[in-house]
C-alpha positions in Angstrom: -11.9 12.2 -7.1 -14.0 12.0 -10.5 -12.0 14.9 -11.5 -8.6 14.0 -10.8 -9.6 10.3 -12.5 -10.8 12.7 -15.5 -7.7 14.3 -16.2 -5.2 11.5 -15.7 -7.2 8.4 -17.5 -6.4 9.9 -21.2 -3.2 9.6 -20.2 -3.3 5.9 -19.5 -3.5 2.8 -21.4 -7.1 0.7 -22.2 -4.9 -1.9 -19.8 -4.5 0.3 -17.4 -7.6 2.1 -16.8 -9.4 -1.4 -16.9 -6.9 -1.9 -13.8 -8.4 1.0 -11.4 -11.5 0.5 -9.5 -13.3 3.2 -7.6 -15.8 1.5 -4.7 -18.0 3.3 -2.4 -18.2 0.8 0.1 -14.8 -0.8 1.5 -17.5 -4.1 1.6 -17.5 -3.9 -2.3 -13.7 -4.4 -2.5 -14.5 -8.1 -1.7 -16.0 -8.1 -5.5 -12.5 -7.7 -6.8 -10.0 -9.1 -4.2 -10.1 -12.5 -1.8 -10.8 -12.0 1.8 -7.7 -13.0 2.7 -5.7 -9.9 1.6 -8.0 -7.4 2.4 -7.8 -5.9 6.2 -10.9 -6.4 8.4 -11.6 -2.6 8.2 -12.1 -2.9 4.9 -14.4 -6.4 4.9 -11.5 -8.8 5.0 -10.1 -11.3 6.8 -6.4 -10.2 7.4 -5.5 -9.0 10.6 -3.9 -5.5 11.4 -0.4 -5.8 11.2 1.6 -3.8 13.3 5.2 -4.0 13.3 6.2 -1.3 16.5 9.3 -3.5 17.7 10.8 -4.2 14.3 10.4 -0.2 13.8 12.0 0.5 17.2 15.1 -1.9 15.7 15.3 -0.5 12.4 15.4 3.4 14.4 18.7 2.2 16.5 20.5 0.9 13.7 19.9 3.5 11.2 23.3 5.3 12.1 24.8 2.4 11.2 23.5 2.2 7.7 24.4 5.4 5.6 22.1 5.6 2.2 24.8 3.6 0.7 23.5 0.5 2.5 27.3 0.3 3.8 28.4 0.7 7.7 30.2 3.9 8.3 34.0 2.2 9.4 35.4 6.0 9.0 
């Protein structure tokens, strides 16, 4: 990782590099970010989210739905 972050930060603006954080511990996250939007794997509060029925909906109707966004009436 040190490498790849050593190649692409010239590359970058002061803004921007002050933006990325590298943390060894998911734990430490909680020094830049509220509980409440980090997972619980990673020291917060927010429950997993897993969303298999809306998925299982979105897989029917995607024959419907062309990239366009339009239904096929053809």
């Amino acid at each position: 990782m040190k490498a790849a972050w050593t190649v692409t930060k010239p590359f970058l603006s002061a803004k921007m590099r002050q933006r990325v954080i590298f943390e060894s511990e998911p734990e430490d996250l909680l020094n830049h970010f509220p509980a409440y939007v980090l997972p619980s794997k990673y020291g917060g509060s927010l429950n997993d989210y897993h969303n298999e029925d809306l998925m299982r909906k979105l897989n029917r109707e995607h024959g419907n739905f062309p990239i366009g966004g339009r239904p096929n009436y053809f």
